[in-house]
N, C-alpha and C positions, 0 to 999 in steps of 0.2 A: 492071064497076063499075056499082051500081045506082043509078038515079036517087032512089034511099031516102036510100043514102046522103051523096049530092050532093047532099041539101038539110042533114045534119045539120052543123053549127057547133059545133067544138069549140074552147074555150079552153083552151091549155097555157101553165099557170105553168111557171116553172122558172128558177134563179137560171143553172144552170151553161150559160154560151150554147152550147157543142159540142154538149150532150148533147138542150136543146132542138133545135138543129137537124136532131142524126137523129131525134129522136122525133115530127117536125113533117114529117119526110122521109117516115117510115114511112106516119104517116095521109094524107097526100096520097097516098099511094101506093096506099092503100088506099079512097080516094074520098071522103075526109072534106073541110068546108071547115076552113080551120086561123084561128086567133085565136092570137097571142102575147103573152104576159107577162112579165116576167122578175122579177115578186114580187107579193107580194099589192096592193099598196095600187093597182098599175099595175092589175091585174087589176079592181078595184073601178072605176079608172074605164073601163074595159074597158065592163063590166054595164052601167053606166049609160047608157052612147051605142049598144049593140048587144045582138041577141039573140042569146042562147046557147042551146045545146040539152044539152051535158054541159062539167063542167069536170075537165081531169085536172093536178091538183098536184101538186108536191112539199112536203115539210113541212119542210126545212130553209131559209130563206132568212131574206135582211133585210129591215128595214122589218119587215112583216107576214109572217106566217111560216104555215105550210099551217094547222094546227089554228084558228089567230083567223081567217083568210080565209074557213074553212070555217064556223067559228059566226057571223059577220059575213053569208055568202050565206045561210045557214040561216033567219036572221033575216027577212030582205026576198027572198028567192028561192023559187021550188022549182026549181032546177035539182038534175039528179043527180051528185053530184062523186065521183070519183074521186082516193084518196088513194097517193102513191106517196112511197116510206120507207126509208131506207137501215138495214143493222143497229141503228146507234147509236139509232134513233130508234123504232125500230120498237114498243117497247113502247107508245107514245104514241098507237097506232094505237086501242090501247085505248077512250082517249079521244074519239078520231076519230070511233070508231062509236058511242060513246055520242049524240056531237051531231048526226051523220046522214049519215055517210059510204057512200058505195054501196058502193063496192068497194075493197078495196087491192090494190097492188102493190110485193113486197118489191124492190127493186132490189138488185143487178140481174136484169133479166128483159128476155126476148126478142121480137123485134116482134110477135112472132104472140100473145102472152099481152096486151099491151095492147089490142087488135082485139078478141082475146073475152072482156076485162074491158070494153069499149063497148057490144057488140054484147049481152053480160048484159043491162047496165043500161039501155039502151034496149028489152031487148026483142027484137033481128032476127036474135036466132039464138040463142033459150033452152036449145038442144039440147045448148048448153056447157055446159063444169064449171064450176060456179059455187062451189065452193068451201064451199057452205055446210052442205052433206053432212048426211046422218045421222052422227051420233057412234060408230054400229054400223059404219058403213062404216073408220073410221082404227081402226089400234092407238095406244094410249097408250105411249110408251119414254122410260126416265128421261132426262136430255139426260147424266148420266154414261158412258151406254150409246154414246154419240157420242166421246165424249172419250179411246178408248183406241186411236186408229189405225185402224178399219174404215173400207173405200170402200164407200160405199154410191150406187148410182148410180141410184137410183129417188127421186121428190120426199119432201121434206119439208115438214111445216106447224106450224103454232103455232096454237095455240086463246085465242081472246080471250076468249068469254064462251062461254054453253051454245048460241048460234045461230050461231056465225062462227067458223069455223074458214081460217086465210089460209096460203096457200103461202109458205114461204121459201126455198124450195132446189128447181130443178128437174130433170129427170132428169140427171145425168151430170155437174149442177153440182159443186162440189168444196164440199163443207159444212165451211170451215178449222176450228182450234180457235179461233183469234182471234173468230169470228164466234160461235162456241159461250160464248166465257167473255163474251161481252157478253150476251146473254141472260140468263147465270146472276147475271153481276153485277148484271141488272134484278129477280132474284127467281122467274124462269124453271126450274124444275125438272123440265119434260119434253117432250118435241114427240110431233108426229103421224108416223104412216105408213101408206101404204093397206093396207088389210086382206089384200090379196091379194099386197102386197110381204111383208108380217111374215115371211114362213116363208124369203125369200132374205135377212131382215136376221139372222134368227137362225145362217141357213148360216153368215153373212162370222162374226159374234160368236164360234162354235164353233169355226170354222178358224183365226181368230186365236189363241182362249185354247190351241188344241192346237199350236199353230206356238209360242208361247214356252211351253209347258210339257212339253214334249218327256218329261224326266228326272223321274220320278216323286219324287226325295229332296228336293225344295223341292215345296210346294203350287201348284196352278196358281195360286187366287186370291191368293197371296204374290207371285209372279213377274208377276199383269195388276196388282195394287197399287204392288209398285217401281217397273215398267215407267211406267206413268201418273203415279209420284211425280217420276220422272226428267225426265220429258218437260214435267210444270210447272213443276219448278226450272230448266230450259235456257230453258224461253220466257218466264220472269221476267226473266232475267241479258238476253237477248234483247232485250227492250221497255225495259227500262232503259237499257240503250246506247245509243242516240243512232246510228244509223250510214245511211251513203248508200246502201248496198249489201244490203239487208233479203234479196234471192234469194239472195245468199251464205252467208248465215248459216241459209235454210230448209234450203237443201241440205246443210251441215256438221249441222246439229241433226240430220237425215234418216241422216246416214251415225252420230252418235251411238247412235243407238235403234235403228241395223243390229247397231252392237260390242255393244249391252247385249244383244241377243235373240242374238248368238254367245255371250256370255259364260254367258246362262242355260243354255246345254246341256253346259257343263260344270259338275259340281254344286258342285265343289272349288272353283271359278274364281268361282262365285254369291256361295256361301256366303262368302267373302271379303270380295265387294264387298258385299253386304250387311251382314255384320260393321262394316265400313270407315263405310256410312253409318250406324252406328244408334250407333257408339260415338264416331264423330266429325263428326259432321253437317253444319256451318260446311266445313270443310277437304274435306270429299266436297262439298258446292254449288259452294264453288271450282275442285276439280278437273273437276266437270259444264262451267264459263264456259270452264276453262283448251281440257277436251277440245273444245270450237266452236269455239275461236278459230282453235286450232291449226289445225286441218282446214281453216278457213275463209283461215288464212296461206298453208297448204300446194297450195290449189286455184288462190290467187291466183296463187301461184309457177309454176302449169300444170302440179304432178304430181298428175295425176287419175286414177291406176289404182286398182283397189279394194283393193290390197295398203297403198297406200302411205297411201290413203286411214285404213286400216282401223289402219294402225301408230300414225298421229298422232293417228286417237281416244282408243285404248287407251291410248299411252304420255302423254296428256293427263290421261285417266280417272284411271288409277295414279301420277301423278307423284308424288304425295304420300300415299301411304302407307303409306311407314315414317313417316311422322310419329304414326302411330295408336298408335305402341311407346314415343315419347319424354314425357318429365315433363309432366305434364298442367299446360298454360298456358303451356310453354315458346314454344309460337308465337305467343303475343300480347304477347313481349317484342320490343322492337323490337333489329334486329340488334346495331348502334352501340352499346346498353345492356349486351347481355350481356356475362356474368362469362367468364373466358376455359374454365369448368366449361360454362358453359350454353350458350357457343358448339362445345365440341366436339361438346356432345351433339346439339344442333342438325346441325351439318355432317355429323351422321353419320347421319341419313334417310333420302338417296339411295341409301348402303349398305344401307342396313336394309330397305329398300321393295325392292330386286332382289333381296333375300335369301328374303321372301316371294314374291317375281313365280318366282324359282327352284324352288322347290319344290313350285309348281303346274306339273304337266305341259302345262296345256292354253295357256301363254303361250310366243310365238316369242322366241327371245333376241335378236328387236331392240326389244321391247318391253321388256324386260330392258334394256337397251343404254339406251332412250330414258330411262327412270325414274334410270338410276344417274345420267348424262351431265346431268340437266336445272338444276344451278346450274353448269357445268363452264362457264367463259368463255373467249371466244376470242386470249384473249391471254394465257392460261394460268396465272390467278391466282383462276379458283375452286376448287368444293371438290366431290368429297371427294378426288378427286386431284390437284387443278392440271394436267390436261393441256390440250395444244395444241388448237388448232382443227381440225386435221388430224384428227386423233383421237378428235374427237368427232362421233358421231351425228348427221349434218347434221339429220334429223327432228327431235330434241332441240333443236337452236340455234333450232326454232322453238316449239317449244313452251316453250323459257327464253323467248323474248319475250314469246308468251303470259303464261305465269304472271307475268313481272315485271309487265306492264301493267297484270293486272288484281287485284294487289295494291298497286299504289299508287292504283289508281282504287278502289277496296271497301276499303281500309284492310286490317286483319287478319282476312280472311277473311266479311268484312262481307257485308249481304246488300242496303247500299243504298248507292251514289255516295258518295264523301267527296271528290269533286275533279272537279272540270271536265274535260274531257274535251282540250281541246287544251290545257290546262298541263301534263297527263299527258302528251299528245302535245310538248313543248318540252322535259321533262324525258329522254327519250330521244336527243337531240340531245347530251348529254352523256356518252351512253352508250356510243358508235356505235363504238370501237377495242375494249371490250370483250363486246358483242352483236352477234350477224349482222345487217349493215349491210342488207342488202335485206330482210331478215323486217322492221326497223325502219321500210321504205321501203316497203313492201306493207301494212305495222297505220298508217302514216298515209294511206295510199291507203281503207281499209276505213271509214276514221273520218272524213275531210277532209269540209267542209261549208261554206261561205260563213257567215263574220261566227262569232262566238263564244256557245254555246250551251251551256245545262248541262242533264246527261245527266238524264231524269224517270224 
């Protein structure tokens, strides 16, 4: 510990007290004197009764919030501050640096990254990466180029202007998509990577688009297009839901986009679901919510093998498509309405959709099994045969719950909320002699939350 650094006085803003207190842990630890704030305005009067030597912020807080704290010391200070940014905000940094911010840090980041964003900006140890690189040093990569599944376990950066280029991702970090669509939703259209990573991000890029394009009779870039189309319509249905249980549903969406990249290697089996979305769009989005849910039913229930796993995707994925064969608008009549013509044709879907699942080789006849069985009730008064419970498909008696849920929460095949989420949950309670009684008792475990909230 140097006596350098045991004179330097650092001021840490920070609203969230936990996260102050490891970050106040680390520099003590590392031979810093420490100052605490827990927002800007505290921070101001901080300055005024004591000397500072650097200030490390955060930028979301109350009262006075890091960017005005920051133009506020700029004003009456030259101290070196230190701006530190969570995704959401992170574009702002922009700004930051405009008014004369030293250094950022994307949070999260690790002890030893704060220490050589200090040690920069004062100076005691230049030999770091400062981040501010020659522009020859990063490659440019679309941020699309992130958004199709690759791990990439080397840093990423974001480029604010032509002199500051900042770290957002570092080695081995996991760069989510959530984190990706917030950037893009700020107007973000590419990031960085080191020059000498580029040739291992292209490895992972090449071994994916050859891992889903296996079968030459579909284009690879058709198969990395659907593939990516699927995976933003499951994390829209996703973020719209409302649920306590967010790791449940990463892992079901995860085994989703396992079934699609099976189903791409048969060309028969592609070509189908492709068909399926592009002729009936609405009823293929639903059966993407129907396939997570299910999965996400099936996992609660503890059957976790990848067989079983892999049924309840599939017979989620397909439930609904013999609906693709029936009179076009027949599904946006509501049941109760139909003519006893438009109810037969209706009820005859689940026949029709195993009739297609049959004649592709590359489906197991219990996915077959799950698609005919999935309006079949358990007191033996649905359709299209009215059999017993006994006889149906236990997999199926969860993915009926599925689909009924998330057709009375999405309306007819809707792509936004038409109902609150625990009325839909009360409405079940009605249901419970003709639905599997625990699939019902597992989708209000999935969803249950204190006080009543509606789904955004």
């Amino acid at each position: 510990m140097s006596e350098e650094k045991l004179k330097i006085k650092v001021l840490v803003v920070e609203d969230d007290k936990n996260f102050r207190k490891v970050l106040c842990s680390i520099l003590k630890r590392n031979g810093f004197s420490i100052v605490e704030a827990d927002n800007g305005r505290t921070a101001l009067d901080v300055l005024a009764v004591d000397y500072i030597d650097i200030i490390v912020s955060d930028v979301k807080m109350p009262d006075i919030h890091g960017i005005e704290l920051l133009h506020r010391v700029k004003r009456k200070y030259d101290i070196p501050f230190i701006m530190m940014t969570g995704f959401s905000k992170l574009i702002e940094t922009t700004e930051a640096h405009e008014l004369g911010a030293s250094y950022f840090l994307a949070k999260p980041f690790i002890g030893e990254e704060v220490i050589e964003a200090i040690d920069y900006v004062l100076n005691t140890s230049h030999d770091r990466n400062s981040l501010r690189g020659d522009e020859r040093d990063f490659m440019r990569v679309e941020i699309e180029s992130f958004l199709t599944g690759s791990e990439f376990s080397h840093p990423v950066f974001l480029k604010l202007n032509d002199l500051k280029i900042i770290k957002i991702a570092h080695e081995g970090e996991d760069l989510t998509r959530e984190r990706l669509k917030q950037l893009k939703s700020k107007g973000v259209d590419s990031l960085y990577i080191k020059t000498q990573d580029f040739k291992e991000f292209l490895n992972i890029k090449n071994a994916l688009c050859e891992k889903i394009s296996d079968s030459s009779h579909v284009s690879k870039q058709r198969k990395i297009d659907f593939y990516t189309r699927v995976e933003e319509i499951a994390l829209r249905y996703i973020f719209k839901t409302v649920t306590n249980d967010k790791e449940v549903f990463e892992i079901a969406l995860n085994n989703l986009l396992r079934t699609i990249k099976i189903v791409m290697d048969d060309s028969l089996a592609f070509e189908t679901l492709m068909s399926f979305s592009k002729n009936s769009p609405s009823i293929f989005n639903h059966s993407i919510a129907v396939a997570i849910l299910s999965v996400a039913l099936i996992q609660k229930k503890g059957w976790e093998s990848a067989k079983t796993l892999f049924l309840a995707s599939a017979g989620g994925l397909f439930h609904d498509i013999g609906k693709k064969d029936l009179v076009k608008g027949i599904d946006e009549i509501e049941f109760d309405m139909m003519t006893k013509e438009q109810r037969l044709d209706y009820e005859s879907h689940p026949e029709l959709g195993a009739k297609i699942l049959r004649e592709i080789a590359f489906f197991p006849d219990e996915v077959v099994q799950i698609v005919l069985h999935h309006h079949e009730l358990i007191n033996g008064t649905g359709f299209p045969k009215g059999i017993s419970r006994v006889k149906i498909h236990p997999i199926s008696q969860y993915v009926a719950v599925a689909d009924k849920f998330l057709n009375v929460l999405y309306g007819s095949h809707g792509e936004e909320p038409c109902s609150d989420i625990q009325e839909v949950l009360g409405q079940f309670k009605s249901v419970r002699t003709i639905y599997n009684k625990e699939a019902i008792d597992l989708l209000e475990n999935l969803f249950s939350f204190h006080g009543k909230r509606k789904v955004s």
